[in-house]
Structure formats: C-alpha cells, structure tokens
DRENVOKOL-279727 format. One line per 10 residues: number of its first residue (from 1); their letters; for each residue z, y, x of C-alpha. Coordinates in steps of 0.2 Angstrom, whole numbers, plus 5000, padded with zeros to 4 digits. Each point is the difference from the previous one (the first is absolute). Example, Ala and Ser with C-alpha at 12.3 -4.5 7.8 and 13.67 -1.06 7.14 Angstrom:
REM DRENVOKOL-279727
1> AS> 5039 4978 5062 ~ 4997 5017 5006
This chain:
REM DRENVOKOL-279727
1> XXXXXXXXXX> 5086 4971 4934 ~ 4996 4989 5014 ~ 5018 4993 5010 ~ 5003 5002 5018 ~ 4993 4983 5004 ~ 4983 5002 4993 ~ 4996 5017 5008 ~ 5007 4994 5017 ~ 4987 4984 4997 ~ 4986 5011 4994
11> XXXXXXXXXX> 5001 5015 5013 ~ 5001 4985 5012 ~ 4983 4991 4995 ~ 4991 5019 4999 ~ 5005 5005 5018 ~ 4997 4983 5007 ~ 4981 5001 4991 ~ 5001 5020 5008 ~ 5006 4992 5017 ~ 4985 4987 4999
21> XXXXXXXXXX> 4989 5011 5000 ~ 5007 5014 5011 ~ 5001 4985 5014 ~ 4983 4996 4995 ~ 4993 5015 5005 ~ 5009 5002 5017 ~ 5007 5017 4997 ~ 5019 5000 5005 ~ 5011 4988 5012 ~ 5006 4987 4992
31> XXXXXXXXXX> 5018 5005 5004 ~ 4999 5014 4990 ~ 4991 4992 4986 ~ 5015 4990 4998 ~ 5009 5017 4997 ~ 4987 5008 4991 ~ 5000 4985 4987 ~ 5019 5001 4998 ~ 4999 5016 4994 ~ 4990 4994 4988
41> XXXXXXXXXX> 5013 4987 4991 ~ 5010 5015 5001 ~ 4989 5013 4990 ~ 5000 4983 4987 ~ 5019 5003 4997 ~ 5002 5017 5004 ~ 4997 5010 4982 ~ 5018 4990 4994 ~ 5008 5010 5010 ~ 5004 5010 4985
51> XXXXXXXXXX> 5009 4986 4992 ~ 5016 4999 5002 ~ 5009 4988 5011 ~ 4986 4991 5002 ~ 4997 4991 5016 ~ 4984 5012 5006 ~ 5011 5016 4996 ~ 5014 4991 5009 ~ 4989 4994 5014 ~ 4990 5018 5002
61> XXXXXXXXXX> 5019 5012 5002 ~ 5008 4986 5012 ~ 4984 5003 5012 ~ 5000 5019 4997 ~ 5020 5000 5002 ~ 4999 4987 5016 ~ 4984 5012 5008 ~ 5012 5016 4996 ~ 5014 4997 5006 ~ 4992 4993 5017
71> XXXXXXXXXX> 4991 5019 5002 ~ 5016 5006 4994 ~ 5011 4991 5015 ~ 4985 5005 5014 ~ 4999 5018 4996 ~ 5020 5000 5004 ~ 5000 4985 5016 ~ 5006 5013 5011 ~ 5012 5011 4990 ~ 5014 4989 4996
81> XXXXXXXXXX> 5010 4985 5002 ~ 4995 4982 4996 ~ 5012 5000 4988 ~ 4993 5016 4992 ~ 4984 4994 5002 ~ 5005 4984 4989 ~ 5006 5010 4986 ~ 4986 5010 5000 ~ 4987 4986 4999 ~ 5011 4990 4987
91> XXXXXXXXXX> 5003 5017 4990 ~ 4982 5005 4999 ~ 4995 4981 4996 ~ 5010 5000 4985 ~ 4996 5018 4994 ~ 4982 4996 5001 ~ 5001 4984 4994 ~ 5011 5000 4985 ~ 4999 5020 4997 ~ 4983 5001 5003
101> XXXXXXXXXX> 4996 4986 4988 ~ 5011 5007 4987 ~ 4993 5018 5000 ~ 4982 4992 5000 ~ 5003 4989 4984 ~ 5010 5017 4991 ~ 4983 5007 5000 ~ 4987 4986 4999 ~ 5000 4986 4986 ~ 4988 4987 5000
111> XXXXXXXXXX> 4979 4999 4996 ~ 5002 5019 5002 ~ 4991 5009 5015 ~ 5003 4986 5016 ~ 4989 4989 4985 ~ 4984 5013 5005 ~ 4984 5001 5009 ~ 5009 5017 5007 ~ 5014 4990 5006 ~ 4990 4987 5009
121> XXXXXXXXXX> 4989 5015 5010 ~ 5018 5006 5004 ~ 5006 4984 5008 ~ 4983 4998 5009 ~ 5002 5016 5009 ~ 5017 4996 5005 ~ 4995 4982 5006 ~ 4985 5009 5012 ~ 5012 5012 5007 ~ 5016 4986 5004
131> XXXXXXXXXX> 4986 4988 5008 ~ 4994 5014 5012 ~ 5015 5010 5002 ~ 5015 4987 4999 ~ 4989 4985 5008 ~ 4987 5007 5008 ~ 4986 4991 4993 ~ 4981 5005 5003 ~ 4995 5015 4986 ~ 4987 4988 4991
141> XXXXXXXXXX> 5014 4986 5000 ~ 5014 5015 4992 ~ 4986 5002 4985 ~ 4996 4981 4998 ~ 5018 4996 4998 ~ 5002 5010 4986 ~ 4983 4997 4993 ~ 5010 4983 4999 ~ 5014 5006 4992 ~ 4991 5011 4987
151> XXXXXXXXXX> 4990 4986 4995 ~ 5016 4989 5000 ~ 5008 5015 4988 ~ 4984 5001 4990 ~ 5003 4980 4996 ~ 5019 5002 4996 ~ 4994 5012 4986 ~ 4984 4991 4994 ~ 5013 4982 4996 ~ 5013 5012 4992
161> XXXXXXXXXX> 4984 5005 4988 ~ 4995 4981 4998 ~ 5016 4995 4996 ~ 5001 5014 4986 ~ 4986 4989 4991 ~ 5004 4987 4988 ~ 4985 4991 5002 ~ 5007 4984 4988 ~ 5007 5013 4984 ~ 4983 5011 5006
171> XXXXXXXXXX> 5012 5014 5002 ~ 5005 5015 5012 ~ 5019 4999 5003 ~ 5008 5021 5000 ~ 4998 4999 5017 ~ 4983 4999 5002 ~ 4991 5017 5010 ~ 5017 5002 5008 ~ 4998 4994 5018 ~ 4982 5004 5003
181> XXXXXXXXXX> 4998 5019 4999 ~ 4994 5014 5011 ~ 5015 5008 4997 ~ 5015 5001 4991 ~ 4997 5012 4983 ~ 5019 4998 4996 ~ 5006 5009 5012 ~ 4990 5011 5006 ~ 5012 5007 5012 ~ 5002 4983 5010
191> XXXXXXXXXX> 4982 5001 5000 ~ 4997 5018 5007 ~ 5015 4995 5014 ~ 4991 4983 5006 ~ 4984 5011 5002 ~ 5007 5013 5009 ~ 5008 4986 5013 ~ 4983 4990 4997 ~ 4989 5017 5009 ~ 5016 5003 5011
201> XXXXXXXXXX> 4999 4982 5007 ~ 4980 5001 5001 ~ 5001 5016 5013 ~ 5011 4986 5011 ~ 4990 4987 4998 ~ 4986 4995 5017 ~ 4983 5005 5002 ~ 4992 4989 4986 ~ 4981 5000 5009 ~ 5004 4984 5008
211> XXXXXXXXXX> 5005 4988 4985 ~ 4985 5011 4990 ~ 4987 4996 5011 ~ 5004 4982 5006 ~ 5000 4997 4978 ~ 4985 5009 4996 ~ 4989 4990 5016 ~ 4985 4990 4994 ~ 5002 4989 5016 ~ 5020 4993 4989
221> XXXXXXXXXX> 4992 4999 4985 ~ 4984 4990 5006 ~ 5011 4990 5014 ~ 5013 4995 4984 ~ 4984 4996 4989 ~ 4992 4987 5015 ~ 5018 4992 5001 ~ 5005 4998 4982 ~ 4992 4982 4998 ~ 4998 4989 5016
231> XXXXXXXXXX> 4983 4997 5006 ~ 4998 4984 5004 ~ 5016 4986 4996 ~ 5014 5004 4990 ~ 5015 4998 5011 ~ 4988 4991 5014 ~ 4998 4985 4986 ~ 4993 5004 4985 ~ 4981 5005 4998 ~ 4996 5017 4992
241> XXXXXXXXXX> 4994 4999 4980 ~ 4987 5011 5001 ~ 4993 4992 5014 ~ 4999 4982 4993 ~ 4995 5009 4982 ~ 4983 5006 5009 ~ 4995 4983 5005 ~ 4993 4984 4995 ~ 5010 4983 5001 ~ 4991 4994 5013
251> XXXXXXXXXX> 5000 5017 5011 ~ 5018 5000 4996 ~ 5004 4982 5005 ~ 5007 4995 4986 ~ 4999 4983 4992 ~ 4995 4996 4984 ~ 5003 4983 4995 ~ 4983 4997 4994 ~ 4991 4982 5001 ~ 4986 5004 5013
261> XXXXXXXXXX> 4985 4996 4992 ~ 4986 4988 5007 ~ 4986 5006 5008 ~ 4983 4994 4991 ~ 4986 4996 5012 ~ 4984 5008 5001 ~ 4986 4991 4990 ~ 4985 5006 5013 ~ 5011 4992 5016 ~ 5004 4985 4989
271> X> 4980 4996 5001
C-alpha cells in the first residue's frame, strides 16, 4: 500500500486542483475554502485510521479526545470546583483518548470496512454536519467540505489498489480488491453498523438543495469552460497557440529569415 507521505502529497495536489476550480467559479469565500480544502488532505489520510498506531489513527482520537473532553468540562463549568473540573477534563481526555482507541482497534483491523465507499459517505455526512453545526458554516459550504473529504477518501483507496499492482513482475499482490470496495463482505456485521450510522448521520446532515443546485447550474459549468484556457496571453506574456496556429507568418508577425527576393521590372514600363 501506499505510505503516509504519499497519500498526504496526493490528497494534497487533488484538493488544490478541487480548490482551483472551486475559486474559479466564485462559489464560496476564500476563508472557507481554506478549510474546505483542508478537509480534503484529511479524507486522503483518514481510511488508516484502522491501522494501528499509525499517525492518522493516532492524529484522528487525540482531536476526538481533545474536542470531548472540552464538551465534557463545559457541560459541568458551573457544578464543581476548578480542581474538579481539572480532573474531569484530564480523566475524560485520557479515557477517550487511549480507551477509545483501544476499544475501536478490538474491533476494527485494517483494509476492512473504514477501506469502503460506505465508509467514505459516512465521513462525508459527519463532515457537513460538524461544518454547520460546530462551525457554522453556510449549508452549501457544510456539503462541499465533505464532497472534499469523500473525494480525498476515494483517492486514499484508489493508491491503496494501485500500489496492490506489480506493474514490473505484471502481477496483482494478495492485496489487491482490498481497499476499494462498496463495502466490506468480511464482515458483514461492520458493514450493516456503519450503514445504520451512515442513514442516522444523513437525517442530521443540512438541507442539501443549496450545494445541489449551485453544482448542477449551467451558468458554473459554462463560466469553468470560458476560464479553462486564457483568452488572450498566457500569464500576460505569452501569445495563445491557437491563435498564432490560425494565421500566416506575416498576419502573425513573425519573421522568417528568408532572403527577400528582387523585384523584376515590368517589360511594358521598361519601353
């Protein structure tokens, strides 16, 4: 399979080409594109959660512990004392944390159903719902961002599945058709449970109708066409091809070289 420094570089060219042309078409802020494109270089890491100790896994429960812990210590600000409160927030961050991490791994083992299609909708879902709910993003912007980190996830799975070819032996490895799958027939019950979660998340997620119609418009899709090759200059100093391929070296400008030939004279106005 492909290493940690791969997918980080890969899901980082794919949502910098995503974030080209989402600025390109003048459809979110710029701030939030920034955050947008973020999330996804994480969907590119996040199906190795699954593998143990790795740095995504380790990365993804220190957040989930860190964000926790925090709803943990507001929901009791006013109950106890600040040295309660202390244990409190360091009890839960350590529970979630390293408990949390080691319950998940007891029942997860790597390539199985957080390598899935399924997995990928599940994570998109949840990514809508924390951009609208947790950080109060716009409802089309909450669907983008994790259109981003689907698409990031779908790349994660489609290196694994190049990297499971042996293009020099004209070979595929035993891992090959292990990554990218709809969903994960080795255990069906994994399966079943991230469904279930997958149309629990969905009823949560914002009105969709905003991100829907702003991708289906004719008016992107034609304005994305008109900027994909500059009209006149590339960069303001070179001339387009096309436009120099249509005309003749003179209409163009461009000199030859060739030895201008002498002009003959006219035999009747020599008389």
């Amino acid at each position: 399979m492909a290493n940690f420094t791969t997918h980080i570089a890969v899901g980082t060219v794919v949502s910098g080409g995503l974030a080209t042309l989402t600025l390109a078409a003048d459809v979110i802020a710029p701030e939030n594109l920034i955050a947008v494109t973020l999330a996804g270089v994480l969907g590119s890491v996040l199906p190795d959660i699954d593998l143990k100790d790795s740095r995504p896994s380790r990365a993804l429960f220190s957040g989930l512990a860190i964000f926790l812990s925090f709803c943990v210590l507001f929901s009791v600000a006013y109950r106890y004392s600040i040295a309660e409160m202390w244990l409190l927030w360091l009890g839960s961050f350590v529970l979630f944390r390293y408990g949390g991490e080691a319950v998940f791994h007891r029942f997860s083992y790597h390539r199985g159903i957080w390598h899935s299609i399924l997995a990928g909708l599940l994570f998109w879902f949840l990514t809508a719902i924390v951009f609208r709910d947790v950080l109060g993003r716009h409802e089309g912007v909450a669907w983008l961002a994790g259109g981003f980190l689907f698409v990031g996830y779908i790349t994660h799975l489609v290196l694994d599945e190049l990297y499971s070819v042996d293009v020099l032996d004209t070979r595929f490895k035993a891992s090959f058709g292990s990554a990218l799958k709809l969903y994960d027939g080795r255990s069906p019950g994994d399966s079943a449970v991230v469904a279930i979660a997958a149309a629990l998340l969905f009823t949560f997620t914002p009105p969709a109708k905003p991100f829907v119609d702003g991708i289906a418009s004719r008016e992107l899709w034609a304005g994305l066409q008109r900027r994909l090759l500059p009209e006149d200059r590339w960069f303001g100093l070179v001339g387009s091809l096309d436009g120099l391929a249509g005309k003749s070296d003179t209409e163009a400008g461009i000199a030859t070289g060739s030895i201008e030939q002498p002009q003959t004279a006219d035999p009747a106005s020599s008389q």
